[in-house]
Backbone as CSV, one residue per row, in Angstrom:
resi,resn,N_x,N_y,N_z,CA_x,CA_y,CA_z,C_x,C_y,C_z
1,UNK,0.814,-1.193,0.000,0.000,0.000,0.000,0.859,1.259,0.000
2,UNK,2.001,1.317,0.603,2.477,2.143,1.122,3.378,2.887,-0.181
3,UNK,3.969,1.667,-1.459,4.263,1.979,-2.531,3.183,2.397,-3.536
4,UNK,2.045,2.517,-3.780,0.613,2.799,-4.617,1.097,4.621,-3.808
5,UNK,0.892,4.304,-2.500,1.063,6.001,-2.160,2.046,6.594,-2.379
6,UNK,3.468,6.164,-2.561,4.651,7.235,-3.262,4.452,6.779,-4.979
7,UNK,3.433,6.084,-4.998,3.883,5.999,-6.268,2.817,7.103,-7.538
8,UNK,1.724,7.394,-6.501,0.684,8.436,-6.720,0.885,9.660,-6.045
9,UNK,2.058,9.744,-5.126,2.462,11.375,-5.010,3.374,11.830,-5.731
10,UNK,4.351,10.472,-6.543,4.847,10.851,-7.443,4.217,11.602,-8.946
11,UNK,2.943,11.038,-8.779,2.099,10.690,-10.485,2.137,12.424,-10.414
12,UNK,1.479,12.991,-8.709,0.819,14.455,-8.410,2.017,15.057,-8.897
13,UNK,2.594,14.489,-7.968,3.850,15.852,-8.231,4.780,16.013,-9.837
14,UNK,4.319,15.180,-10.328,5.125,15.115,-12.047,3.851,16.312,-12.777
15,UNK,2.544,15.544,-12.451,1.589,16.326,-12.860,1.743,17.730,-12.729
16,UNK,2.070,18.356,-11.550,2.046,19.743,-10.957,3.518,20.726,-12.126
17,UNK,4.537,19.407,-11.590,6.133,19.999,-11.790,6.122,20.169,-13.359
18,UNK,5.302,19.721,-13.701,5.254,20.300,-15.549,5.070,21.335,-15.720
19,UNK,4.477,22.381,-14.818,4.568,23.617,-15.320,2.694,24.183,-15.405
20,UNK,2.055,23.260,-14.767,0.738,23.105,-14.945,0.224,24.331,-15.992
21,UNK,0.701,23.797,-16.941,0.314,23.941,-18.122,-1.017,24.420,-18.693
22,UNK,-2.027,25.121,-19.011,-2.834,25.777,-18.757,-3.740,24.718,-19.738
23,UNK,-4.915,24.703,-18.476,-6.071,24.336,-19.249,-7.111,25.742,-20.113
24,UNK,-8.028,25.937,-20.392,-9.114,26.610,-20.974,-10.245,26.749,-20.429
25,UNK,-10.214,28.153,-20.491,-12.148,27.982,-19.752,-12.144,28.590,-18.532
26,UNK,-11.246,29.012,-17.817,-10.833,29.372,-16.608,-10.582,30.668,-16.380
27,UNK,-11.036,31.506,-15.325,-10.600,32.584,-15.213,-8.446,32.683,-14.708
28,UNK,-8.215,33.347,-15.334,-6.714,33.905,-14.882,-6.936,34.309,-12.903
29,UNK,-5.322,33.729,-12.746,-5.505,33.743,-11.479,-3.971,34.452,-11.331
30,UNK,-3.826,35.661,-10.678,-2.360,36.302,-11.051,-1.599,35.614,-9.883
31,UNK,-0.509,35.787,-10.305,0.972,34.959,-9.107,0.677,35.192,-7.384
32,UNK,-0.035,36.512,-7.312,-0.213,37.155,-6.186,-1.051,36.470,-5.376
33,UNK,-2.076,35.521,-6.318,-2.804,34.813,-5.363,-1.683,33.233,-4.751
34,UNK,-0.909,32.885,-5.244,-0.311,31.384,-5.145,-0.601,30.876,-3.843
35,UNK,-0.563,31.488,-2.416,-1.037,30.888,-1.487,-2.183,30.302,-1.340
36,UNK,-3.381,31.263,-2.217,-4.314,30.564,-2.425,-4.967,29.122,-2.861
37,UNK,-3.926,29.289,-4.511,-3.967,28.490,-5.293,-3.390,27.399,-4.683
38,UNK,-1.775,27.136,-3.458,-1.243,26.163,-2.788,-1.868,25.539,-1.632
39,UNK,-3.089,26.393,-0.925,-3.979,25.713,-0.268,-5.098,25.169,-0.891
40,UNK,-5.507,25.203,-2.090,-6.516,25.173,-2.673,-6.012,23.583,-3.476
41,UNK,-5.011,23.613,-3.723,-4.114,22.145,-4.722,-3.794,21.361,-3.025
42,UNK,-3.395,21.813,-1.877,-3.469,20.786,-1.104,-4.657,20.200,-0.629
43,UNK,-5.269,20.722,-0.660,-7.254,20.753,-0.229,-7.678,19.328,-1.186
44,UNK,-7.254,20.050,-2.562,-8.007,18.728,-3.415,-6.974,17.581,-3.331
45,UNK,-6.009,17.796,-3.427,-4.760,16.136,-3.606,-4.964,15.646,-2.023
46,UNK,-5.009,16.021,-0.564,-5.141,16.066,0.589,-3.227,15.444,0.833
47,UNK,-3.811,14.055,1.118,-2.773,13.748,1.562,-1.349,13.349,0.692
48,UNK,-1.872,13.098,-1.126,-1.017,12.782,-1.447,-0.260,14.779,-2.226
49,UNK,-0.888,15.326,-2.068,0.164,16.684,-2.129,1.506,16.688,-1.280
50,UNK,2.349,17.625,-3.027,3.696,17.755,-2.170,3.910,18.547,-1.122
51,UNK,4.379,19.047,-0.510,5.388,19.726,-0.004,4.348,21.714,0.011
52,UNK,4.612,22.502,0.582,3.603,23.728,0.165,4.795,24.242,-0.295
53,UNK,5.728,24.270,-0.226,7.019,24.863,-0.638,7.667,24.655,-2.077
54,UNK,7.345,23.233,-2.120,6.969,22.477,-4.351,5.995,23.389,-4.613
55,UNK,4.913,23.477,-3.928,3.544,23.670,-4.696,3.686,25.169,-4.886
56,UNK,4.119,25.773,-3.842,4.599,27.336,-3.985,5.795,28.052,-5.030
57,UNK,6.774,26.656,-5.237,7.578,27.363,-6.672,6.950,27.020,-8.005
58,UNK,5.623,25.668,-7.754,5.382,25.592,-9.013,3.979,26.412,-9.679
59,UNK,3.679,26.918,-8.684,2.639,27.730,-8.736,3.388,29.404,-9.064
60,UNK,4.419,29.631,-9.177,5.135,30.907,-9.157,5.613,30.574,-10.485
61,UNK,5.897,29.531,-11.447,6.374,29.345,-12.527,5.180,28.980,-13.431
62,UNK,4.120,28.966,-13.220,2.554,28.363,-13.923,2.577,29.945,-14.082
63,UNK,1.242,29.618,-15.518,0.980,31.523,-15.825,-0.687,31.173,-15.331
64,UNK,-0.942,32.481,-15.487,-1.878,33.040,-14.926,-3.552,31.679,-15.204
65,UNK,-2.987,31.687,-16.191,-4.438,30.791,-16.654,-3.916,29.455,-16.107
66,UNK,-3.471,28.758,-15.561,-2.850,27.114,-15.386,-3.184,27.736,-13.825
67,UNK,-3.046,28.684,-13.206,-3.380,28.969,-11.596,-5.135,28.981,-11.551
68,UNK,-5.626,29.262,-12.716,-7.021,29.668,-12.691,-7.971,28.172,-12.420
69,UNK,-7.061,26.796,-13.206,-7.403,25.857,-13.666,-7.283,25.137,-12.611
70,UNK,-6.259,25.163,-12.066,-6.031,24.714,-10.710,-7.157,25.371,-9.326
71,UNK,-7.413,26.460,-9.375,-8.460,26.732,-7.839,-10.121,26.523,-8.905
72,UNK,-9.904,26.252,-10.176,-11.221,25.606,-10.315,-11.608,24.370,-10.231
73,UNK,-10.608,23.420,-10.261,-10.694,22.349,-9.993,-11.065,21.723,-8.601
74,UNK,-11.870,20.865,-8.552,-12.431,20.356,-7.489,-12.203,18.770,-6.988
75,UNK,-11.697,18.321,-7.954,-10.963,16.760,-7.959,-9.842,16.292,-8.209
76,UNK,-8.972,15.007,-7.941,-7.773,14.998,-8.552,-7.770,15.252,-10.015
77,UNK,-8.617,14.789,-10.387,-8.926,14.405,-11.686,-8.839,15.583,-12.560
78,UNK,-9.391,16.798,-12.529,-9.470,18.076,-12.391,-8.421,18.402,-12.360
79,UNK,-7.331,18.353,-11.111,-6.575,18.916,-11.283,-5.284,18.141,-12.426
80,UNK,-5.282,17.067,-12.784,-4.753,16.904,-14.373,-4.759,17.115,-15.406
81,UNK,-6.142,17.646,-15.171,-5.938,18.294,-16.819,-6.113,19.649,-16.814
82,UNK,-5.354,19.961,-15.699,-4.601,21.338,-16.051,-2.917,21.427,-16.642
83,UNK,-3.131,20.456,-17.002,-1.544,19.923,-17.385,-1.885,20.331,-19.288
């Protein structure tokens, strides 16, 4: 069990570390919010989210619309295809 769980915080965190890549459809979310957006991506992944400190540089390197895609998302699922 314990490998399924690094092996799906890995899946998150590859997902995220791409650059979360902007989905469509989403309002723009500017850099200024990222705390938001890093409580909002730990909220939905819960336990298998990285680090707030990953999620905070990769949320500072995502543009505006890939942050939007991310606090609209409401599922893991959701949050992949902001990739």
């Amino acid at each position: 069990m314990q490998l399924a769980n690094t092996a799906t915080k890995t899946l998150c965190t590859s997902l995220l570390s791409f650059g979360l890549i902007a989905c469509s459809g989403h309002d723009p979310v500017p850099e200024s919010k990222c705390g938001e957006v890093v409580k909002h991506a730990q909220k939905v992944l819960g336990a298998m989210a990285p680090s707030a400190g990953e999620l905070m540089s990769q949320c500072k390197a995502a543009d505006d619309s890939a942050r939007g895609c991310v606090m609209a998302a409401t599922k893991k699922g959701a949050l992949a295809q902001c990739l």
